[in-house]
C-alpha positions as CSV (number, residue, x, y, z in Angstrom):
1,X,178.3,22.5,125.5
2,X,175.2,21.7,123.0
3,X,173.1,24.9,123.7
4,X,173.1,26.8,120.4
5,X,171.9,30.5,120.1
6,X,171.1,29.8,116.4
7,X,169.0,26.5,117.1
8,X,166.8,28.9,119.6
9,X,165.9,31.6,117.8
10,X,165.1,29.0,114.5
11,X,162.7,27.3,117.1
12,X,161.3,30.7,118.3
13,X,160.1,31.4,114.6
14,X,158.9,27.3,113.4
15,X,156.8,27.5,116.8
16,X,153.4,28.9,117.0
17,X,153.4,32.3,119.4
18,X,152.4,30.7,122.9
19,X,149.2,33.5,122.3
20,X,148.2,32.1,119.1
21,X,144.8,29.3,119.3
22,X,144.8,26.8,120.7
23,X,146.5,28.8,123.6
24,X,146.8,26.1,125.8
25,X,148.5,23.6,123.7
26,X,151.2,26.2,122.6
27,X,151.9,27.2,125.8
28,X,152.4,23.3,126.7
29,X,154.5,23.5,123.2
30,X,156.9,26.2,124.1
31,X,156.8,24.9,128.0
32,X,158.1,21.6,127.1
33,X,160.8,23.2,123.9
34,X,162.2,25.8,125.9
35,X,163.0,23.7,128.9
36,X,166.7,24.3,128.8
37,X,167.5,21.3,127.1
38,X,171.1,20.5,125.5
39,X,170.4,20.2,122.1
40,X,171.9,17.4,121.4
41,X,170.4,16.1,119.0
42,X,170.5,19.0,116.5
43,X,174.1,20.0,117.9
44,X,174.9,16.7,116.2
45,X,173.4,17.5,112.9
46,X,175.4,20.7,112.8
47,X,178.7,19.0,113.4
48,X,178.3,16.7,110.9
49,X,177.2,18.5,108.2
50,X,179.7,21.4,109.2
51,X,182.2,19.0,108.5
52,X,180.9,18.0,105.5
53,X,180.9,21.5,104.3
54,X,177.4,22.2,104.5
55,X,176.3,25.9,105.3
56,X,174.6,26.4,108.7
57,X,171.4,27.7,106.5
58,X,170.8,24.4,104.7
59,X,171.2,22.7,108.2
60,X,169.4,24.6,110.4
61,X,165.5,23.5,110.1
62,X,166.2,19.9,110.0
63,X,168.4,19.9,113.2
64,X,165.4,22.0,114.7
65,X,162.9,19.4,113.3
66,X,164.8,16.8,115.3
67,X,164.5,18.4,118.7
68,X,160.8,18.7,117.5
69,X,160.8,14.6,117.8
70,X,162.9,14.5,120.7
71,X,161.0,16.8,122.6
72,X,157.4,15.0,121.2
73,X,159.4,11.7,122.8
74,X,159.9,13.1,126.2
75,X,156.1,14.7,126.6
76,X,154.8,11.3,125.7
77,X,157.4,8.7,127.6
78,X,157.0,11.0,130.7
79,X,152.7,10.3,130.5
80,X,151.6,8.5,133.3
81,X,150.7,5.8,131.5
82,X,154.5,5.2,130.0
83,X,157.0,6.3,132.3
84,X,155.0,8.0,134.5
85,X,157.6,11.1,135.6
86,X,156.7,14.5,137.2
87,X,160.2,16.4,136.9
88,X,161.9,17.0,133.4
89,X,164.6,19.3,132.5
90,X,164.7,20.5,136.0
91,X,160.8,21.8,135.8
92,X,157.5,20.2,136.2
93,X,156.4,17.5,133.5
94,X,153.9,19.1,130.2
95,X,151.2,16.7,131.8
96,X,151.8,17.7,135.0
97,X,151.8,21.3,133.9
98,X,148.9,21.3,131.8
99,X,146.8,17.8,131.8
100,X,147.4,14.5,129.9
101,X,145.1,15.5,127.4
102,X,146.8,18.5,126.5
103,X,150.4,16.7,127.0
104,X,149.5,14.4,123.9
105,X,148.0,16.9,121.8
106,X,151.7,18.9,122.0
107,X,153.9,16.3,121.0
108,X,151.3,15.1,118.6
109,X,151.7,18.9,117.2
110,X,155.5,18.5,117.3
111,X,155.6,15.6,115.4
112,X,154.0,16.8,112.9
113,X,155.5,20.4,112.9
114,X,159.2,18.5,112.7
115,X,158.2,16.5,109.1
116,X,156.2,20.2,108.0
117,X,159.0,22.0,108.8
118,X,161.7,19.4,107.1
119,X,158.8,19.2,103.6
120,X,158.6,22.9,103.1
121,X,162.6,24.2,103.9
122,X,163.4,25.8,100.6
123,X,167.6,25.8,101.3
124,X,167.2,22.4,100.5
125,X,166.1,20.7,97.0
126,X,163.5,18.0,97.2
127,X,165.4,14.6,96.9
128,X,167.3,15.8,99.7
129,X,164.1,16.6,101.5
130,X,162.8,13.1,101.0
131,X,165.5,11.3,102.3
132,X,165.2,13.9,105.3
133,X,161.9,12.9,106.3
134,X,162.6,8.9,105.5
135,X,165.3,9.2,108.3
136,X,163.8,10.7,110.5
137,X,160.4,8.5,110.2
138,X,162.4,5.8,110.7
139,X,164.2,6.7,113.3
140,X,161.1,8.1,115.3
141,X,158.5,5.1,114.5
142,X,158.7,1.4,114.2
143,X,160.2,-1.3,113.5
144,X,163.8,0.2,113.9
145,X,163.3,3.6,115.5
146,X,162.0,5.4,118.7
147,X,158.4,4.0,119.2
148,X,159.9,0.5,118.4
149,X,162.1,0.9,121.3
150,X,159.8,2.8,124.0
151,X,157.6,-0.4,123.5
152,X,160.4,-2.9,124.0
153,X,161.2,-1.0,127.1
154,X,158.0,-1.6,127.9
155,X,157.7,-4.7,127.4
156,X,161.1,-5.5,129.8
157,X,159.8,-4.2,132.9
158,X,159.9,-6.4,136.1
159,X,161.9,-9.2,134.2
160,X,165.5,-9.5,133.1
161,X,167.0,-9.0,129.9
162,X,169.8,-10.4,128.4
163,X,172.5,-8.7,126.7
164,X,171.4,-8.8,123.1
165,X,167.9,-7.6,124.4
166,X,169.1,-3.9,126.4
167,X,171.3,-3.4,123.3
168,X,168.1,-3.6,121.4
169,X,165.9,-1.8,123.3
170,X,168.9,1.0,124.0
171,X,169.8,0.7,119.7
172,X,165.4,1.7,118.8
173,X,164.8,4.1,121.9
174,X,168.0,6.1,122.2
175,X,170.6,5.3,119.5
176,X,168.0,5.2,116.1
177,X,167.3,9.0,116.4
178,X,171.1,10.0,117.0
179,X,172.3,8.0,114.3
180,X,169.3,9.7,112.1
181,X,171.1,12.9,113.1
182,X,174.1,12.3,112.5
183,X,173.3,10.8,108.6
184,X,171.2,13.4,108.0
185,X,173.6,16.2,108.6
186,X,176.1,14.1,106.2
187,X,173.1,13.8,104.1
188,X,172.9,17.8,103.9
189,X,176.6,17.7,103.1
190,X,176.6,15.3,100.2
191,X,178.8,12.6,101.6
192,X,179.5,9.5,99.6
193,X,178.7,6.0,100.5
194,X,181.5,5.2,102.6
195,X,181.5,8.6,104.3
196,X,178.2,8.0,105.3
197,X,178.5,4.6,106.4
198,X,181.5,5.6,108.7
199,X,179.0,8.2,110.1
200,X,176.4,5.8,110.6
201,X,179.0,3.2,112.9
202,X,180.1,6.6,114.6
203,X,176.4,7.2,115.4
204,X,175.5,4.0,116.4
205,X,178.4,4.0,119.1
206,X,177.8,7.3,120.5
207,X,174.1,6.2,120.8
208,X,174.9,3.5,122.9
209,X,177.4,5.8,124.6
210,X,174.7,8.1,125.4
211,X,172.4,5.9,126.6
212,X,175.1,3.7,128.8
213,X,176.4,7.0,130.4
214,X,172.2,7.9,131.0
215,X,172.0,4.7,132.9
216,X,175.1,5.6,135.0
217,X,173.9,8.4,135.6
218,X,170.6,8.0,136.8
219,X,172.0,5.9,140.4
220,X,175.1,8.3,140.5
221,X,173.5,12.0,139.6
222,X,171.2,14.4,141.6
223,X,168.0,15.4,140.2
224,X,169.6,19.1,139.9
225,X,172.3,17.7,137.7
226,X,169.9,15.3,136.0
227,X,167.2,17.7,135.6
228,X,164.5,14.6,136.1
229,X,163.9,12.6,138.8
230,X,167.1,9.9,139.2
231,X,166.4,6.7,140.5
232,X,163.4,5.9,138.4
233,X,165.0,3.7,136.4
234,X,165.7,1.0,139.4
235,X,162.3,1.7,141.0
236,X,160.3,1.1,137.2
237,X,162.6,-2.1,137.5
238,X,164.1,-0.7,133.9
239,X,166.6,-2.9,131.9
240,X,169.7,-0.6,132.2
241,X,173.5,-1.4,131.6
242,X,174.3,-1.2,135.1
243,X,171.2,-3.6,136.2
244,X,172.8,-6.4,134.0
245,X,176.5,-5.6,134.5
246,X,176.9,-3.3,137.7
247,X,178.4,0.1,137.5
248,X,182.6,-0.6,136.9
249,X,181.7,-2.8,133.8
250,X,179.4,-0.7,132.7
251,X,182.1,1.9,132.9
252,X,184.3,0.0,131.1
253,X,181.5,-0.4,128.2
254,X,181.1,3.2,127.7
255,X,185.2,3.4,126.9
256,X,184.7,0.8,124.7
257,X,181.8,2.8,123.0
258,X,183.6,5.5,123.4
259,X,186.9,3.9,121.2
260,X,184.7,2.5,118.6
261,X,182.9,5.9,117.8
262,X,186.0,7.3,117.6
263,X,187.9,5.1,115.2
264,X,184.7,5.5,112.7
265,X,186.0,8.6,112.5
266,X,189.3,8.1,111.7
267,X,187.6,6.4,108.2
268,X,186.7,10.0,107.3
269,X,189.1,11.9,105.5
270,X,187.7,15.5,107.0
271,X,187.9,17.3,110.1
272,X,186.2,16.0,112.7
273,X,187.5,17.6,115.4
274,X,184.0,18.9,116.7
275,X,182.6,14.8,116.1
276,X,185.2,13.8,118.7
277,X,184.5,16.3,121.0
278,X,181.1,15.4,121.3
279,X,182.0,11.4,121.9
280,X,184.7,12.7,124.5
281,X,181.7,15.0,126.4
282,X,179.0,12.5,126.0
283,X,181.6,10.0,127.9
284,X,182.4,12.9,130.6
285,X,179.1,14.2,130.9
286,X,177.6,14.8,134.7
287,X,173.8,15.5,133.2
């Protein structure tokens, strides 16, 4: 559903040419990038700010600049020393592929590539840059975002959570960079206040329905519709949803996700057709 032609050839041209020096850690770049991932993330962006009448142009780098960071994410938590995964998007690991050393140096390049390319997009005028780059710093880093959650993850192995806790861990590691997306595509649009705090409960929920239906997924998928290695999350002796609740409750705690996001949207007086149709896959989804 996600794969856009537009968000690929935009990625093509921020990227450095796989040829260009260093070689090695562009061709880890591009390996990891052009994976045949969904593009969620930016797929997001460019709903939202579609249906905040925002023009693709004024859209497109930032939603790139996200899949940047996600990508940077999944180099680093797939690093033997975090999650320590060999498989990714059907295809061998960037460490695996090319060395640890080299691994980190890529999403260390994509990091700072994602903020570069948010800084110097001209479609946009420079308040609306700022608040770009604050959302997406926060979202990545700590204390609310990405790196925030990775180490609570962490940090949860081999004992159990309570419920509070996995929401945590699943709100920072999962949910803060959707919900980034989300705002900053209503951001781009010029929402109001209580537009965008409507989009903000909407992106909360279909964070934590993203990252429910992962855990489901992982003991109920094959690593062909996966694309990564399923299982891991019971043998790493993860805090997941279906760990603390087993599967049919978890089920039900992915409708209820799924109703909330939902009815966030029905606060928004535009159409958010394509918003729902991403909450309705994301509850369907088989990978």
């Amino acid at each position: 559903m996600f794969q856009n032609t537009l968000v690929e050839v935009e990625l093509n041209n921020l990227l450095p040419a796989s040829g260009a020096a260093p070689e090695k850690v562009h061709q880890a770049i591009r390996w990891s990038m052009f994976a045949g991932g969904k593009r969620f993330r930016p797929a997001l962006l460019l709903a939202t700010g579609e249906a905040f009448g925002a023009p693709v142009t004024a859209l497109i780098k930032t939603a790139c600049a996200f899949e940047m960071i996600h990508t940077y994410s999944l180099i680093h938590d797939d690093l033997p020393s975090m999650d320590d995964d060999d498989l990714r998007r059907g295809r061998p690991t960037c460490h695996v592929r090319f060395g640890e050393a080299t691994a980190i140096l890529a999403g260390d390049a994509l990091q700072t590539l994602a903020f570069r390319t948010i800084a110097e997009d001209e479609q946009l005028d420079l308040a609306t840059r700022v608040a770009l780059i604050s959302e997406l710093a926060r979202a990545s880093g700590t204390p609310e975002g990405m790196v925030a959650g990775q180490a609570l993850d962490m940090e949860a192995e081999a004992r159990q959570v309570n419920a509070r806790e996995l929401e945590d861990i699943h709100r920072h590691k999962t949910g803060a960079l959707i919900v980034a997306a989300a705002r900053s595509g209503a951001i781009i649009g010029k929402a109001t206040e209580a537009e965008l705090d409507a989009v903000t409960t909407y992106g909360w929920h279909l964070g934590l329905l993203f990252q429910i239906t992962d855990d489901l997924l992982d003991i109920t998928a094959s690593a062909e519709d996966l694309g990564k290695t399923p299982g891991k999350d019971a043998q790493s002796r993860k805090a997941t949803y279906p760990g603390l609740y087993g599967i049919e409750e978890t089920r039900e705690a992915a409708a209820n996700a799924h109703r909330a996001g939902c009815d966030a949207l029905d606060r928004i007086d535009r159409s958010t057709t394509v918003l729902r149709e991403i909450v309705d896959f994301i509850l369907n989804r088989t990978g």
